[in-house]
C-alpha positions in Angstrom: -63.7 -3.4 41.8 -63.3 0.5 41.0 -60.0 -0.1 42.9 -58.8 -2.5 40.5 -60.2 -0.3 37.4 -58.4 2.5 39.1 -55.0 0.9 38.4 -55.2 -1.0 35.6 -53.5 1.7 33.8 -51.0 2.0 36.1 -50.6 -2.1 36.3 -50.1 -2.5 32.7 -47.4 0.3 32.7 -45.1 -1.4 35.1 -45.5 -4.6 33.6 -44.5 -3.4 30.1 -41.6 -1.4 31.6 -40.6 -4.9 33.8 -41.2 -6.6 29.8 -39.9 -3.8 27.5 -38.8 -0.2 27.6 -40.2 3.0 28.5 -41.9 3.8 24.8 -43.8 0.3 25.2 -44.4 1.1 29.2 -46.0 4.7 28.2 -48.0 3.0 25.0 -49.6 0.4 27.1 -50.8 2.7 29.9 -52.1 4.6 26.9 -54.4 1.7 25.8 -54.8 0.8 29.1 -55.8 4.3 30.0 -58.7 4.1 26.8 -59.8 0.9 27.7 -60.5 2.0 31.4 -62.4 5.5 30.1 -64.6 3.0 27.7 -65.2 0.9 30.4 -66.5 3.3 32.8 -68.3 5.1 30.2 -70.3 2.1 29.3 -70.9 0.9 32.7 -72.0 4.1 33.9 -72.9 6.5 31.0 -70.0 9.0 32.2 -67.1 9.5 33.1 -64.5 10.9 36.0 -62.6 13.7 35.0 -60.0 12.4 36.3 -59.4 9.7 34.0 -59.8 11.7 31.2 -56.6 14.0 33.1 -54.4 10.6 33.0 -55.6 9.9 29.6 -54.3 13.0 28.0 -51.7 13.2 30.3 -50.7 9.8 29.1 -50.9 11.2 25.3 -48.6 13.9 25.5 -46.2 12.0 27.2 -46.4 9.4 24.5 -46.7 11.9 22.0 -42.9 13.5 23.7 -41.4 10.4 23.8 -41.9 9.6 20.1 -40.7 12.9 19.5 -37.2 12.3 21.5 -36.7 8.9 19.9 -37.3 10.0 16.2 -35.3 13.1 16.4 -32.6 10.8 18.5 -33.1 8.0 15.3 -33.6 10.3 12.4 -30.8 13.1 13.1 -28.1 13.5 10.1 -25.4 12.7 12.8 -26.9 9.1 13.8 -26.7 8.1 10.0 -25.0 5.2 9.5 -24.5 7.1 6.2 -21.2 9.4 6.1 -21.7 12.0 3.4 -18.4 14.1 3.1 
């Protein structure tokens, strides 16, 4: 059982990427990552450090990723808007 609790994060990530893209992969590892941490936590009353490493290790990469696709989405040069 701690086996499969282990990898759920790691589960749900391939199966968004197989699903989606990398950004839904990363976000669903993310919640998969919370849910494990709040499983644990209430089954046991703490909580392995490192889950809480993945977790925020999981964060800032989602955190990155959101920052490459907005400044990739949002830059003045991928305007459909030409203003000469």
């Amino acid at each position: 059982m701690k086996l499969l609790v282990d990898f759920f994060p790691i589960v749900l990530f391939f199966a968004a990427y197989k699903l989606g893209d990398i950004y839904i992969a990363t976000l669903a590892a993310m919640v998969g990552s919370v849910l494990q941490v709040a499983y644990i936590w209430l089954r046991t009353r703490k909580v392995e450090t490192m889950h809480l490493v993945s977790l925020l290790g999981l964060t800032i990469a989602f955190v990155l990723l959101q920052s490459v696709f907005l400044a990739r989405h949002l830059s003045p040069s991928a305007s459909p808007i030409n203003e000469d």
